[in-house]
N, C-alpha and C positions, 0 to 999 in steps of 0.2 A: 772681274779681277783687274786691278789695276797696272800690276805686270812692273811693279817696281823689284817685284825677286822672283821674275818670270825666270826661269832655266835652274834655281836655285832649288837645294835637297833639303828638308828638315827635318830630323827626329827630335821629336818631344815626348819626354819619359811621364805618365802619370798622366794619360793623355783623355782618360776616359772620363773623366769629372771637373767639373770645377775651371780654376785657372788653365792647365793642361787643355783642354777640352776648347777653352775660348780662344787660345792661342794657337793651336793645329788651324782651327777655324782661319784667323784673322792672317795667318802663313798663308795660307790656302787660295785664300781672298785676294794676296800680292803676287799670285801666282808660282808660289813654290808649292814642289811637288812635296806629300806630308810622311812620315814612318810615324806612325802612331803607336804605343807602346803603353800598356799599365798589364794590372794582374787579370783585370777582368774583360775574357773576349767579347762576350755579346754589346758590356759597352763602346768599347772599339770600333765593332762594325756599324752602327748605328750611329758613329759620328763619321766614318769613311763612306756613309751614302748618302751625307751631307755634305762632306766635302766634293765628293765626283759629284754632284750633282751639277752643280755650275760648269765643270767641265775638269775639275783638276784632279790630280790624284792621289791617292793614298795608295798605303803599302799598313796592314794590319799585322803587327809582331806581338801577340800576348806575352808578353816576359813578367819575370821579377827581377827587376835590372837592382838588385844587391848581392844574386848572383853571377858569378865567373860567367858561368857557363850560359848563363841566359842573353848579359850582354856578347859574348861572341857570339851567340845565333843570331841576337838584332843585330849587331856590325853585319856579319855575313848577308843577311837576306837584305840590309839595306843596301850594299855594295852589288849583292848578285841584282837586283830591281834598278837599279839608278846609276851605278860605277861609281860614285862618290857620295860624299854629305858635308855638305856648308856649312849648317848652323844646327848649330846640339842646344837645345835646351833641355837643361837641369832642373825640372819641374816635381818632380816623385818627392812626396815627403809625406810624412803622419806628423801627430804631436798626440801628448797627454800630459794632463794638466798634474799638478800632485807635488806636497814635499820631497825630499829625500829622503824621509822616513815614512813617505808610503809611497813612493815608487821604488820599484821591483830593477833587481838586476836583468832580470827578463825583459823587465821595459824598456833600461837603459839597449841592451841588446837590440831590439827592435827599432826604435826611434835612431839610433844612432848608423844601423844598418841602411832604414830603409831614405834617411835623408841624406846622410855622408856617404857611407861604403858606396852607395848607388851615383853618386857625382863622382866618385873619384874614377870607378868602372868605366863609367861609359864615358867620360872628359879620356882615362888612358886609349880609349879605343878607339874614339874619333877623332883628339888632336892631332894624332902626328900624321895622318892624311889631310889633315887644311895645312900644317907646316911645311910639308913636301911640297903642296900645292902654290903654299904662296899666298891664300888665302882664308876666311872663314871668320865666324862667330861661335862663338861659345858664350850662352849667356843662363846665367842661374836666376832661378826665381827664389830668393831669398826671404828677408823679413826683417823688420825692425828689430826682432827678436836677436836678430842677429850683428845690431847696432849695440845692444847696450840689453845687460840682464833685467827682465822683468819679474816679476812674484810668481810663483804656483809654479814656472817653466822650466826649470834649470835643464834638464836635459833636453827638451828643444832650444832653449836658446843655446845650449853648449854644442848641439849640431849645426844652427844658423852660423854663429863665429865660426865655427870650422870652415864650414862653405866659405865666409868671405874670406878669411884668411888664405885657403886655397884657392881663390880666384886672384886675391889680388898676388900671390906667389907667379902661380902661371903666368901671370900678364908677364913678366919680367921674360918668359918662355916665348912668348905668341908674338910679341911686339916686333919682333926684329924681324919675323916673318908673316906681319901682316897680317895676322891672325887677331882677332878684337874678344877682348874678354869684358863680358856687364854682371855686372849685381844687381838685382831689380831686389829695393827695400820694402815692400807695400806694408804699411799699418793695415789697419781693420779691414778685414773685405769679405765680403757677404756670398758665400759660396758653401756647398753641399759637405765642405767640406769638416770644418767645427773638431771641436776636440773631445778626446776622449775621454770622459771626465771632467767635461769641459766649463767654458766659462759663457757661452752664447746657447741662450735660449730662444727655440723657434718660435716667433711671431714677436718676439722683443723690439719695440718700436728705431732703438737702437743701432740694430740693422738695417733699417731703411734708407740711411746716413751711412753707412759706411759704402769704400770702395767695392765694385762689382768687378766678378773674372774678366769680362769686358774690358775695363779701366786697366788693367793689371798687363793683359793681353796686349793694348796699343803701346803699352810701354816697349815691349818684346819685340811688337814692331819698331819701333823707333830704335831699339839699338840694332837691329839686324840690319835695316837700311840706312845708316852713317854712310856719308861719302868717306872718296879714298882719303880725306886728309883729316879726319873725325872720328876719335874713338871716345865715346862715353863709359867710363868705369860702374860710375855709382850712379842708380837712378834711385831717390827716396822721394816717396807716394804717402801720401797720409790723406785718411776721408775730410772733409768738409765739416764734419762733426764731431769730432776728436775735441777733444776736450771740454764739451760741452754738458758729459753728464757728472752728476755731485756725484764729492766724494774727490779725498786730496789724493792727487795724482792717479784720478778713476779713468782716465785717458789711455795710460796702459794698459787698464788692464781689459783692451781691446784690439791694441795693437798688436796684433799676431797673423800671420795668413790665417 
């Protein structure tokens, strides 16, 4: 650990796979203590005895952070473990690929639950302890998707614009009290995590070129360790290989988390 956010708390929502997963880790790694959080427990524990391993700690909270009731029990048991929390990352999200005329209101429901309802939850329950304090991050893992509307997406990307729209809202909140708000954009990245209906097929050479959780991850780091007179908003990420496969404007239609 190299102890650059040694004494610092982190919850990270969606923590059991994927991006979520590499970023607890790479927290962990700077010496912040980690609240790790998705739906599924046994994932969770099995990345909380990687993290204590090296020597740091975890706090394991199985929630559904799109409900009320699930972020007040993570706020609670992260506050009863640690007395505070520095940096929220906004990491929990799905997608499903699909027109409007074959996605479901059920799905609009879904998708816009488990990537908005679930930022806005836990961003209410952990900012105004960094704005009391004087301190903190809040930083969302967003998406290109959330830059600019792609094909097949429209209810993911009308959850990504939300997210940044409500990030760049709050900043207008957090700034006066030192409080840092990021947007991490990442195009294509090669993680467990793929769509529902999706457009990434496993062993597609395609993904070998794109961004990894890893890459996704050091960004998360970089905004969380800005010095005191450095706040980065916007971090946009794009693979190495973007654009590279046929097909007019076939670049998109990979740029998604």
């Amino acid at each position: 650990m190299t102890g650059r956010l040694q004494g610092k708390v982190a919850v990270v929502t969606g923590a059991g796979k994927g991006i979520g997963r590499a970023s607890a880790l790479a927290l962990a790694r700077e010496g912040a203590d980690v609240v790790i959080t998705s739906r599924t427990e046994a994932d969770l524990r099995e990345l909380a005895r990687e993290i204590e391993a090296p020597g740091a700690r975890a706090l394991v909270v199985p929630a559904d952070v799109s409900k009320v009731e699930d972020v007040d029990r993570l706020k609670q048991a992260a506050h009863e473990a640690f007395g505070k929390v520095d940096i929220l990352v906004n990491n929990a999200g799905v997608g499903k690929n699909g027109t409007v005329q074959s996605l479901t209101v059920e799905d609009f429901d879904w998708i816009m639950a488990s990537n908005f309802r679930s930022t806005f939850l836990c961003t209410k329950a952990f900012m105004p302890g960094m704005i009391e304090r004087q301190e903190g991050n809040i930083i969302f893992v967003g998406s290109v998707a959330g830059m600019q509307g792609l094909p097949n997406e429209s209810i993911y990307c009308a959850t990504k614009h939300a997210q940044k729209g409500f990030a760049e809202s709050i900043d207008y909140e957090c700034q006066p009290y030192n409080v840092k708000v990021s947007y991490i954009a990442p195009g294509g990245t090669n993680t467990n995590y793929g769509f529902y209906n999706g457009t990434r097929t496993p062993g597609d050479p395609m993904l070998d070129g794109f961004l990894t959780s890893e890459d996704v991850a050091d960004a998360v780091v970089f905004a969380a360790t800005q010095g005191p007179k450095s706040r980065v908003f916007l971090i946009g990420m794009r693979p190495m290989n973007e654009g590279l496969s046929t097909g007019s404007g076939s670049h998109f239609k990979f740029a998604t988390r």
